[in-house]
Backbone bond lengths (Angstrom), bond angles and torsions (degrees), N, CA, C in turn:
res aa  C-N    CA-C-N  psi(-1)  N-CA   C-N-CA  omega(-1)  CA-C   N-CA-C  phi
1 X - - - 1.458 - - 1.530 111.04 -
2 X 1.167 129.93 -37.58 1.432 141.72 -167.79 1.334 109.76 -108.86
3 X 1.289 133.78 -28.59 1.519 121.81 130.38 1.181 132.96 -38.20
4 X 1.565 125.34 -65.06 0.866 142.17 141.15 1.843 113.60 24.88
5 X 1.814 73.32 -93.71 1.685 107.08 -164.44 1.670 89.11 -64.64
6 X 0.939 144.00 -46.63 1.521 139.72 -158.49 1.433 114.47 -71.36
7 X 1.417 108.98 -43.95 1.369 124.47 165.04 1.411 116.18 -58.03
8 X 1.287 123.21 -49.87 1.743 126.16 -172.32 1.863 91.27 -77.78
9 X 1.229 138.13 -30.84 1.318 128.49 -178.44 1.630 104.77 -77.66
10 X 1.289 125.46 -73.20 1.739 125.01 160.33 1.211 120.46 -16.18
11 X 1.322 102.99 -68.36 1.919 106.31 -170.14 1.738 121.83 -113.13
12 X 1.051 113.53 -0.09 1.583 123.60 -177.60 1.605 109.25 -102.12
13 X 1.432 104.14 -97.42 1.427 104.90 -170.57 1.380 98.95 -79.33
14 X 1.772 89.51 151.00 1.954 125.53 -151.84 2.182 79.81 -85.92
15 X 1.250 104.69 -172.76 1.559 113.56 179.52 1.741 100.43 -105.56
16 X 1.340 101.04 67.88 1.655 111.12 173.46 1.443 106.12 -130.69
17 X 1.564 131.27 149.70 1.077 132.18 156.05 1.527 136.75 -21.93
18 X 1.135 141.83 118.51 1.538 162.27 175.11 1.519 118.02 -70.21
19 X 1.287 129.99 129.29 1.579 107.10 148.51 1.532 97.98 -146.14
20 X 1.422 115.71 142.95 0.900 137.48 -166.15 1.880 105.28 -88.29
21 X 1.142 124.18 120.59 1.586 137.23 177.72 1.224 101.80 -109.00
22 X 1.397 124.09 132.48 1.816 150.61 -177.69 1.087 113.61 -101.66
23 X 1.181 165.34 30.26 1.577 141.49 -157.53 1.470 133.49 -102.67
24 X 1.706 100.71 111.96 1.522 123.19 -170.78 1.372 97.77 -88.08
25 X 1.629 103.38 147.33 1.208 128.73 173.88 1.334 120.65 -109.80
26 X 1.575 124.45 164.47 1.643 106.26 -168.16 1.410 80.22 -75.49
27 X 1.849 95.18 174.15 1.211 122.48 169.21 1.955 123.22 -60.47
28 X 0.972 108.86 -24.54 1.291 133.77 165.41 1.701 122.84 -38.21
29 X 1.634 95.93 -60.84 1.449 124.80 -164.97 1.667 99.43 -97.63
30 X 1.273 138.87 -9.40 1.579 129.84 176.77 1.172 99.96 -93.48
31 X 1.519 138.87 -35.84 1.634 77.52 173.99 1.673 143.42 -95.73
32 X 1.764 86.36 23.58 1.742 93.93 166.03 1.871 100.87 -73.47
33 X 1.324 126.43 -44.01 1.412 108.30 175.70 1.243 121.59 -58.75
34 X 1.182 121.61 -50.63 1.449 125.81 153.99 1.887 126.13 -12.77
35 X 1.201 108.08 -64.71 1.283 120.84 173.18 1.561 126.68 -103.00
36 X 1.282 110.56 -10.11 1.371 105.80 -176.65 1.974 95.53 -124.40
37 X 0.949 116.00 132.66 1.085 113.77 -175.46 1.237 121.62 -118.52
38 X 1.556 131.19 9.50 1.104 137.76 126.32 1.531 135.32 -50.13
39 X 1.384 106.49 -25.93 0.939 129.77 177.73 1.773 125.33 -70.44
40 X 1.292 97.60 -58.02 1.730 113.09 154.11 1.383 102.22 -64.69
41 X 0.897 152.31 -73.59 1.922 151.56 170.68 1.611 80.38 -1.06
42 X 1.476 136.79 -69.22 1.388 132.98 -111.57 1.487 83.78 -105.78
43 X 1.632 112.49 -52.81 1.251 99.14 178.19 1.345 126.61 -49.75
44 X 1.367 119.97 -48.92 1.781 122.60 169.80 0.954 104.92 -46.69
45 X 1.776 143.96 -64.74 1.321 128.02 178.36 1.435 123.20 -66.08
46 X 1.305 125.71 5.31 1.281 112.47 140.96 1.249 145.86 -59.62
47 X 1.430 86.68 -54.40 1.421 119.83 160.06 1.689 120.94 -30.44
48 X 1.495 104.52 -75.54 1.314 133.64 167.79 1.553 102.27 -25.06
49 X 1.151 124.75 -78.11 1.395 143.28 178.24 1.517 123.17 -43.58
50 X 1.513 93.64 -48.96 1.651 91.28 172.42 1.522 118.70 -81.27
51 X 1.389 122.41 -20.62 1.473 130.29 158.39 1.965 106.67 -49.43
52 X 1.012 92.59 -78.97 2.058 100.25 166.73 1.326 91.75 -12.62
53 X 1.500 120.61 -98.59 1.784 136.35 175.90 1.435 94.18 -0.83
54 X 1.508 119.14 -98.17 1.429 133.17 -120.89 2.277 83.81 -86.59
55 X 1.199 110.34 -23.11 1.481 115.93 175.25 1.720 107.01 -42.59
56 X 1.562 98.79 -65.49 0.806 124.94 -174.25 1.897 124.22 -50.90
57 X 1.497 94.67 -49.11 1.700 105.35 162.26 1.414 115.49 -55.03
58 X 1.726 125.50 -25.25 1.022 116.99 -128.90 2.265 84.11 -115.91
59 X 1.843 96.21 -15.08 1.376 93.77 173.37 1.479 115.72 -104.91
60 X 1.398 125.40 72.34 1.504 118.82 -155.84 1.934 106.49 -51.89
61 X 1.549 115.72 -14.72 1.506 118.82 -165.90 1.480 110.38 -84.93
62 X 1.692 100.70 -6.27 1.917 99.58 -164.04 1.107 88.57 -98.70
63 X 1.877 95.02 176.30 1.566 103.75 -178.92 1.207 96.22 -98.59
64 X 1.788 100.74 173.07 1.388 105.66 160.66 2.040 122.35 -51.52
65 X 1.494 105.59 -18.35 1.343 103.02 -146.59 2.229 84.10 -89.69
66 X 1.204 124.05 -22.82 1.411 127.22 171.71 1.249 125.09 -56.83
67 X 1.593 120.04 130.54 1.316 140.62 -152.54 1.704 112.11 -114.16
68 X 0.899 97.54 138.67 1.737 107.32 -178.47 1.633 102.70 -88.61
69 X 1.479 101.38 152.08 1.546 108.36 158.12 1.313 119.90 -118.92
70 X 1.740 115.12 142.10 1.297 98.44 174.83 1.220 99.81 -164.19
71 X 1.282 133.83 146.31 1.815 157.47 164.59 1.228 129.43 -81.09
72 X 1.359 122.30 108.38 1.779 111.60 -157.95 1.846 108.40 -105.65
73 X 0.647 91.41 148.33 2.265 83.17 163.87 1.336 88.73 -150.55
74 X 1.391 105.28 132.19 1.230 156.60 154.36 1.533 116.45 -50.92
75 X 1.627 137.34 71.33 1.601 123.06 -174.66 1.619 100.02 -103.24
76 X 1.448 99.89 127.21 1.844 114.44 177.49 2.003 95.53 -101.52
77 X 1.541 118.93 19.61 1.045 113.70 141.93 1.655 142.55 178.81
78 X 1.194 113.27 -166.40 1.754 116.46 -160.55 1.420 107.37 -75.16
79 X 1.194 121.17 169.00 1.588 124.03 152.74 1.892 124.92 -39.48
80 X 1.331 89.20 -27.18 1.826 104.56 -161.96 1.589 97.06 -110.99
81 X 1.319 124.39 50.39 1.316 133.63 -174.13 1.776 111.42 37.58
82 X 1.031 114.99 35.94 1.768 112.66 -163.82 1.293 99.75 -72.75
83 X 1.183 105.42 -172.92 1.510 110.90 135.32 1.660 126.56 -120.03
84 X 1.552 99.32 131.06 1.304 109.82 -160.79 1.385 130.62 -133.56
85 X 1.728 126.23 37.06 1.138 139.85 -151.77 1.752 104.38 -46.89
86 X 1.411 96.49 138.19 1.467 111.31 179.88 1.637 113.26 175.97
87 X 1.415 118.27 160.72 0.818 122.77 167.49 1.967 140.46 -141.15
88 X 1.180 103.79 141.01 1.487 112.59 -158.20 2.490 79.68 -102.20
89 X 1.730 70.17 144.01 1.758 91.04 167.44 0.912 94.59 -172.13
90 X 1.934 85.27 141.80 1.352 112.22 173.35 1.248 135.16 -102.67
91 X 1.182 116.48 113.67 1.838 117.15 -155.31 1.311 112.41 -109.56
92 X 1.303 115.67 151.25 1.679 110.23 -163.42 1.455 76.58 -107.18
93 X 1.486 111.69 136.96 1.499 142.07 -161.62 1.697 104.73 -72.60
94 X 1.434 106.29 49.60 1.603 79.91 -163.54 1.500 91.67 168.62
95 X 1.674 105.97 177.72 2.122 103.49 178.16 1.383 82.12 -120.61
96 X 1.481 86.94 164.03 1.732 113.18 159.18 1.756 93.90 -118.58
97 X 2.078 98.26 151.21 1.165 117.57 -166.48 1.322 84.12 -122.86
98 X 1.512 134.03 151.72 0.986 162.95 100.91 1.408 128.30 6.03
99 X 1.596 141.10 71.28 1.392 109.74 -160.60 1.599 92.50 -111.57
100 X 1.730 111.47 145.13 1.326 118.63 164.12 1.841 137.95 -24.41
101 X 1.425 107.93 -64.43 1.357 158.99 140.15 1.698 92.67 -27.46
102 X 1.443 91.98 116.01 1.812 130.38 168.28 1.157 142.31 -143.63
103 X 1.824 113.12 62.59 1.339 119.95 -140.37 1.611 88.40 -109.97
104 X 1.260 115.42 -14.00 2.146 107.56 -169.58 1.484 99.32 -103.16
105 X 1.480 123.67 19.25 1.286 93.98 175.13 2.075 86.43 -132.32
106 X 1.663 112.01 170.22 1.363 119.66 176.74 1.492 97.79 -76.78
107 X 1.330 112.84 179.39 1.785 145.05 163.40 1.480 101.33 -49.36
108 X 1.213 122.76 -73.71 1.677 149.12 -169.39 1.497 91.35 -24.65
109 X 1.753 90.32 -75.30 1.589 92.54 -165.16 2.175 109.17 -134.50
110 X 1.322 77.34 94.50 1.568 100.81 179.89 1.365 106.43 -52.51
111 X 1.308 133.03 142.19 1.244 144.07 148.25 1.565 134.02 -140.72
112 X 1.323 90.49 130.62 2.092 98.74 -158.58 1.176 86.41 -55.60
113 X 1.699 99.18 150.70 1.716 120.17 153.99 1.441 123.35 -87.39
114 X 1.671 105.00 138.75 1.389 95.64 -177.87 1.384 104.97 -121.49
115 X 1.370 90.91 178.77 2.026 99.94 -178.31 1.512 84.12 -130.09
116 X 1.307 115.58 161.74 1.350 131.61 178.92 1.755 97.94 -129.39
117 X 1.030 99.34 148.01 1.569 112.01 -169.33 1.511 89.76 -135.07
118 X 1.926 126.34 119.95 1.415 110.23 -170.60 1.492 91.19 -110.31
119 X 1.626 129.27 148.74 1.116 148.00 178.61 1.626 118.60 -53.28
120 X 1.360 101.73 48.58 1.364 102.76 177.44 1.327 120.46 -60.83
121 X 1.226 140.40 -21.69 1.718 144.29 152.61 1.265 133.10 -43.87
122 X 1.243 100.75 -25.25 1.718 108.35 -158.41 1.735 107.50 -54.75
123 X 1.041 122.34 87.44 1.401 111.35 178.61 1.591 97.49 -92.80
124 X 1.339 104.89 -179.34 1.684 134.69 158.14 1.129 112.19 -31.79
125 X 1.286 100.75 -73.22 1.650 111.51 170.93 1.338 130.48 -27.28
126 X 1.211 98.95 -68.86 1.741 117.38 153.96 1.029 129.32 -17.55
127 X 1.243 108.65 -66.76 1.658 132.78 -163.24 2.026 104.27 -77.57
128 X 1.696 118.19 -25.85 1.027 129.79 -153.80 1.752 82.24 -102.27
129 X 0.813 142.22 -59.04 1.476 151.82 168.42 1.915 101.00 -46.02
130 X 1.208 135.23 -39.07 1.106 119.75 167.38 1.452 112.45 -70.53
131 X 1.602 117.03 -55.44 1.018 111.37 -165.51 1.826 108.72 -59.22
132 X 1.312 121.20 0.18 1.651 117.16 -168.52 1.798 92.65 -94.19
133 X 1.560 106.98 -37.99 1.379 102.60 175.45 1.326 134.20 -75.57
134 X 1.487 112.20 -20.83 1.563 106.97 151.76 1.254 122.72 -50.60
135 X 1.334 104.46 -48.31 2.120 127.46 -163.09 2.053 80.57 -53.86
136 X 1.083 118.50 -61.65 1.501 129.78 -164.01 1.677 109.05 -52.90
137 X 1.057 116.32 -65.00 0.853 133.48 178.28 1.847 132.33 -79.15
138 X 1.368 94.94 10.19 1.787 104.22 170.40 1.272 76.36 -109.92
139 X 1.313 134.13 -89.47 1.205 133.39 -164.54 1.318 113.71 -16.12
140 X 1.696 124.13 -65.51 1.085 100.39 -164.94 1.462 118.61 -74.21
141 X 1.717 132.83 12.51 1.468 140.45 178.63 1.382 88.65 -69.99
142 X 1.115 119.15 -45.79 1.339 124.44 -148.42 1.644 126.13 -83.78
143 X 1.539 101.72 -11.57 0.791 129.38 -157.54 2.139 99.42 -119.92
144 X 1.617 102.77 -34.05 1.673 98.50 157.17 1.294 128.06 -96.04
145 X 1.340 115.67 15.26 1.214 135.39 159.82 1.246 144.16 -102.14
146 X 1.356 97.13 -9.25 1.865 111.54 157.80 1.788 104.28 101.88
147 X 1.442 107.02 10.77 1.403 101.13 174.51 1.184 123.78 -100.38
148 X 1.443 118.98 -6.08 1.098 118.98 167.36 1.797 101.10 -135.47
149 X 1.347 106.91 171.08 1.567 126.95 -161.11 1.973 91.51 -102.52
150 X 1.001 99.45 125.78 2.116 117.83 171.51 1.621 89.23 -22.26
151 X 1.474 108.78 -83.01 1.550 122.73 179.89 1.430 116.89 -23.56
152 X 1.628 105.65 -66.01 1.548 110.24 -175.74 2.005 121.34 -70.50
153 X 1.040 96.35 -10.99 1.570 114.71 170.14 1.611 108.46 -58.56
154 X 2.187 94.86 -66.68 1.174 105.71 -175.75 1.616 104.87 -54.41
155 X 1.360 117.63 -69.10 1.302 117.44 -163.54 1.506 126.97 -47.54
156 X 1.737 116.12 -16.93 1.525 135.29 154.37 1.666 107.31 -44.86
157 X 1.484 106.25 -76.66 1.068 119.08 176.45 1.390 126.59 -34.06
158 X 1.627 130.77 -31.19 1.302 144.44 168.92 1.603 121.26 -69.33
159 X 1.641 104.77 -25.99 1.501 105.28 -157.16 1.339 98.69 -72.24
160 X 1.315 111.69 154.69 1.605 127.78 -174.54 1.446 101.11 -87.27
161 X 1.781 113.21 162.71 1.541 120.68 -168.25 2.018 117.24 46.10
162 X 1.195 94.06 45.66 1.507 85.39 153.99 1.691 108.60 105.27
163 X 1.451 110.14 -29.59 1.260 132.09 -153.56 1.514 140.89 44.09
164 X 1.507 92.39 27.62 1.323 124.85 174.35 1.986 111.43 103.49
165 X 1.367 106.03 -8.38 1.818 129.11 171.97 1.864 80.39 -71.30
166 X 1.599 102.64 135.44 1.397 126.86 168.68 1.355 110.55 -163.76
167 X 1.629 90.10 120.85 1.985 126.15 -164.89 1.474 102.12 -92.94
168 X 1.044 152.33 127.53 1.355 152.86 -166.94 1.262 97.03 -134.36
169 X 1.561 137.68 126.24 1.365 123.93 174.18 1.907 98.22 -143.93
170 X 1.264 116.83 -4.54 1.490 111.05 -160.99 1.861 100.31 -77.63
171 X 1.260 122.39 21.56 1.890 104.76 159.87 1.405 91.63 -123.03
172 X 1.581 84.00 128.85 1.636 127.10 178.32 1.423 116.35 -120.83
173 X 0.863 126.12 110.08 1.378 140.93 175.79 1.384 115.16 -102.09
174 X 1.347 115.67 108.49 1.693 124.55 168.26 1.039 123.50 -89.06
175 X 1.470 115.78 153.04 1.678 143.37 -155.25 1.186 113.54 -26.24
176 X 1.753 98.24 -53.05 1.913 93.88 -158.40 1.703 90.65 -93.56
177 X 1.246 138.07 0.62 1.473 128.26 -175.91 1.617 114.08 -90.73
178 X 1.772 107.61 72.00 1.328 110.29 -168.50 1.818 100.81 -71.71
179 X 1.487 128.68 -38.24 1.375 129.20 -162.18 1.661 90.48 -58.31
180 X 1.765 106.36 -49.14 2.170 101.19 -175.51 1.542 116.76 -47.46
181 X 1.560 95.67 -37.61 0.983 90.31 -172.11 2.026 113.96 -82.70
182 X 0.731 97.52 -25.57 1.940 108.71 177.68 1.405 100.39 -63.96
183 X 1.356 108.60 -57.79 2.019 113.55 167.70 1.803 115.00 -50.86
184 X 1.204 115.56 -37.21 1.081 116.04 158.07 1.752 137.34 -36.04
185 X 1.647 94.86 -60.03 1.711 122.87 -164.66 1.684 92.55 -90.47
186 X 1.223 131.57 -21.87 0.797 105.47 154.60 1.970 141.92 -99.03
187 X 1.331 99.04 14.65 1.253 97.41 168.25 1.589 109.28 -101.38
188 X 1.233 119.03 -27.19 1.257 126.56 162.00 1.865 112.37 -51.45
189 X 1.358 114.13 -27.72 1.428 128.70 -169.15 1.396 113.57 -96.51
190 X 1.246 109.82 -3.38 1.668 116.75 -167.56 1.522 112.93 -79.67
191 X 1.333 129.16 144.33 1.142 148.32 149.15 1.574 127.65 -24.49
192 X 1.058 151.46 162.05 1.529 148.59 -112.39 1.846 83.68 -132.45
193 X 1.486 111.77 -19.76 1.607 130.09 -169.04 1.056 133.66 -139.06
194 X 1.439 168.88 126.56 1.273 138.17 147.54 1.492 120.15 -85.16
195 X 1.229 124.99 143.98 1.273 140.78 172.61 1.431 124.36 -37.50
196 X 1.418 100.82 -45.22 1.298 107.46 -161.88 1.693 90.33 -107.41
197 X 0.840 112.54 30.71 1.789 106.99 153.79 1.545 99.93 -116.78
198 X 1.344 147.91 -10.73 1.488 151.10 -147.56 1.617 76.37 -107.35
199 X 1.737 109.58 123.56 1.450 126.07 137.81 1.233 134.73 -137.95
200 X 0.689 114.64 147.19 1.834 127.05 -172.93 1.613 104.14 -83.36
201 X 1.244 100.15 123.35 2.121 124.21 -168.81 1.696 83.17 -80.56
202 X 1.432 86.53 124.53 1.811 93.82 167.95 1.528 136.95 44.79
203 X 1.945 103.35 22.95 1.111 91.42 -179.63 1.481 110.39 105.11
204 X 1.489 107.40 -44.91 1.822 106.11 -179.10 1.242 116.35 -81.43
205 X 1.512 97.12 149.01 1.751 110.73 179.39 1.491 106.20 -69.51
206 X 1.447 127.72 -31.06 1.286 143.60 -160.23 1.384 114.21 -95.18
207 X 1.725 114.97 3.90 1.134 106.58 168.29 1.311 116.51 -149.18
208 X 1.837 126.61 125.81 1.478 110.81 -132.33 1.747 89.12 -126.80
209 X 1.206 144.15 138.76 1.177 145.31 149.13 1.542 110.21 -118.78
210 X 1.450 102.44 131.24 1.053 148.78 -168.53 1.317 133.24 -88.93
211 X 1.708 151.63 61.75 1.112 117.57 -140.93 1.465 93.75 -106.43
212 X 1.440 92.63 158.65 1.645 113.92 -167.32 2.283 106.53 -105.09
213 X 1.231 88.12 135.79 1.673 107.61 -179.11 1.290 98.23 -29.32
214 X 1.481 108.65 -76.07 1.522 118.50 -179.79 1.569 121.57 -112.97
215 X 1.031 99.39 169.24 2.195 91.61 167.29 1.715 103.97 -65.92
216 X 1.472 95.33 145.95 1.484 116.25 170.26 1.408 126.99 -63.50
217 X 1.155 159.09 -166.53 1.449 142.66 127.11 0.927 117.88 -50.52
218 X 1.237 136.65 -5.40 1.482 129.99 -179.21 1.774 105.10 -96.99
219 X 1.288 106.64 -27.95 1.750 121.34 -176.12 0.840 97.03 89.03
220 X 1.517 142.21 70.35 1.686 146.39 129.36 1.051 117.86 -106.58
221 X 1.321 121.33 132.47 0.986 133.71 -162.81 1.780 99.46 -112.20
222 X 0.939 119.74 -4.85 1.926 116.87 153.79 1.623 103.66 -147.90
223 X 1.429 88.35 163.25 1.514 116.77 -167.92 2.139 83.46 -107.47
224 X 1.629 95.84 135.29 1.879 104.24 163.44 1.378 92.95 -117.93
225 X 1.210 130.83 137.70 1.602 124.97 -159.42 1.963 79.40 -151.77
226 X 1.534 109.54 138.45 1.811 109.34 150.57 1.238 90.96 -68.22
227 X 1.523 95.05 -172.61 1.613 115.47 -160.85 1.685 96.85 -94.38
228 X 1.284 113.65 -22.55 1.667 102.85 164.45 1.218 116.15 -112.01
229 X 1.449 128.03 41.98 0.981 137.98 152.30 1.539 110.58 -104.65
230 X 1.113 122.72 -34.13 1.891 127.90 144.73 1.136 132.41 -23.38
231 X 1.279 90.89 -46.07 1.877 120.96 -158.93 1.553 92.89 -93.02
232 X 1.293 111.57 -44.31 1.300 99.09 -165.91 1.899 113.50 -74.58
233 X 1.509 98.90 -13.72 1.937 114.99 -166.53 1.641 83.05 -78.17
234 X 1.535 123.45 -50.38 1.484 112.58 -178.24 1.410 121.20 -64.54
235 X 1.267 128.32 -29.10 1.327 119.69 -178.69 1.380 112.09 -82.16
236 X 1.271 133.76 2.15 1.437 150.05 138.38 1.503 122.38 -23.09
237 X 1.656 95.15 -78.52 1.538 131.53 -165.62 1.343 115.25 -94.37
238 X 1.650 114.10 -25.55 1.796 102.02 160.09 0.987 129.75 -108.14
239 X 1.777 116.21 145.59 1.353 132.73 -147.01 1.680 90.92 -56.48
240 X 1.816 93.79 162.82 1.522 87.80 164.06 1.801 124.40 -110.14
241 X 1.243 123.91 -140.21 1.623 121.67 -140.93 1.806 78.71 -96.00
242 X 1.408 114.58 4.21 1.974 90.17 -179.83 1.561 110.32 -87.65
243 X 1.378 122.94 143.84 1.002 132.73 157.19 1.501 128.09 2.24
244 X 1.391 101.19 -87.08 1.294 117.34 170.29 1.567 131.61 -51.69
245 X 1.627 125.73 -14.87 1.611 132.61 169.00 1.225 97.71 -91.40
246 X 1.258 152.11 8.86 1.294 124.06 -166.56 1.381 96.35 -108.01
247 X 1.336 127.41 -3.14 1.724 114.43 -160.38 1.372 70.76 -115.25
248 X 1.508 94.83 140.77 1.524 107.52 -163.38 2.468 94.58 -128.84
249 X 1.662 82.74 2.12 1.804 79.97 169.52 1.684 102.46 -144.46
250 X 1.040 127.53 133.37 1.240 135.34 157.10 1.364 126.21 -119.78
251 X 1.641 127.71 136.84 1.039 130.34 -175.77 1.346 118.93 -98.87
252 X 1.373 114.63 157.26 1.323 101.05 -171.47 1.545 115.52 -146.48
253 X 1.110 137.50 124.81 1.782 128.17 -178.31 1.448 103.24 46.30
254 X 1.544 122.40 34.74 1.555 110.85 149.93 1.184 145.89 -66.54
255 X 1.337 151.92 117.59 1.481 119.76 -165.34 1.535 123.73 -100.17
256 X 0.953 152.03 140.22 1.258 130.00 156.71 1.728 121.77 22.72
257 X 1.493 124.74 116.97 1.373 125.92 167.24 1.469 96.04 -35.52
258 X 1.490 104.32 141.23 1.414 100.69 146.50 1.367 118.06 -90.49
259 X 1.471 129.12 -161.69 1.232 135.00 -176.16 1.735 106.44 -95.99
């Protein structure tokens, strides 16, 4: 986690603005991400794509031909050891342009110039119009893929407040705030648990309390779990033995640090 975050602040993202994107799915549709992991693949590149879109509205100065950067992690769960498929990305607030012109770097080792174009548009609006085109457009994956029924697609599509799809975009992190942003990547980077909330009741291996970040919906503020009742909350929430769940960050249209 703290590698992680140190590494993507050092050598990844350039010294430009951040904003952090959330996106929950109904309860319905996780546990196809959960278990099918092509499936989450598709949702992130939806995702991915419709960010590009609304990026793009949001830099009226860039071209069409300018590329976004952004860092995804993959969480299969809640605060309360649940399971809770979703995903947090981190998007640099803005495009990079392409410039012809390569006068600051040597022969040896060339490196394109960029322009940064920062997302001065991004209104409400914006953000409410993406989040309708994800809702549109997972659904209908899901729906040419045999996981959901024509009907039950449509009838998603109708439900009021969101239809259980929730877009989170309000943490913004600016240029010079590399520690926000490092505090950031690593909570986005964190583990399914922390350690130092796991204790053992009286000494026994067989009996585990748990304390939780915040209270639950229920208002507990710890979990008393047997020891395979633990076991059983983790085999929930971690990915399994395929390929594709285990990378829990992917990068995407980053370019070169800038200076």
């Amino acid at each position: 986690m703290a590698h992680t975050a140190a590494h993507l602040v050092d050598h990844v993202f350039p010294h430009v603005p951040v904003r952090q994107f959330v996106l929950s799915v109904p309860k319905r549709l996780r546990p196809f991400l959960h278990y099918r992991p092509r499936t989450a693949s598709a949702v992130l590149h939806i995702l991915l794509r419709a960010l590009r879109g609304t990026l793009r509205e949001a830099c009226p100065t860039a071209p069409r031909t300018a590329a976004m950067g952004a860092v995804s992690f993959l969480h299969r769960f809640g605060s309360s050891l649940n399971p809770h498929f979703h995903f947090h990305v981190c998007v640099v607030d803005g495009l990079f342009e392409g410039l012809d012109e390569d006068t600051d770097s040597g022969p040896a080792y060339p490196q394109p110039r960029l322009h940064f174009h920062e997302a001065t548009s991004l209104t409400r609006e914006l953000l409410e119009g993406l989040q309708h085109t994800i809702r549109s457009r997972v659904l209908r994956h899901f729906r040419r893929h045999g996981l959901l029924e024509p009907h039950e697609a449509r009838d998603m599509l109708d439900w009021e407040h969101g239809g259980g799809f929730s877009l989170d975009a309000s943490v913004r992190i600016e240029a010079t705030d590399r520690e926000g942003l490092e505090r950031l990547i690593r909570y986005c980077a964190r583990p399914p648990f922390a350690l130092n909330r796991l204790h053992l009741v009286g000494g026994r291996s067989d009996q585990i309390l748990y304390l939780l970040p915040k209270p639950d919906p229920a208002g507990r503020t710890a979990l008393r779990l047997s020891a395979l009742e633990f076991l059983d909350r983790l085999a929930k929430i971690l990915p399994s033995n395929h390929p594709a769940s285990t990378a829990t960050v992917t990068t995407a249209f980053l370019p070169p640090t800038l200076p």
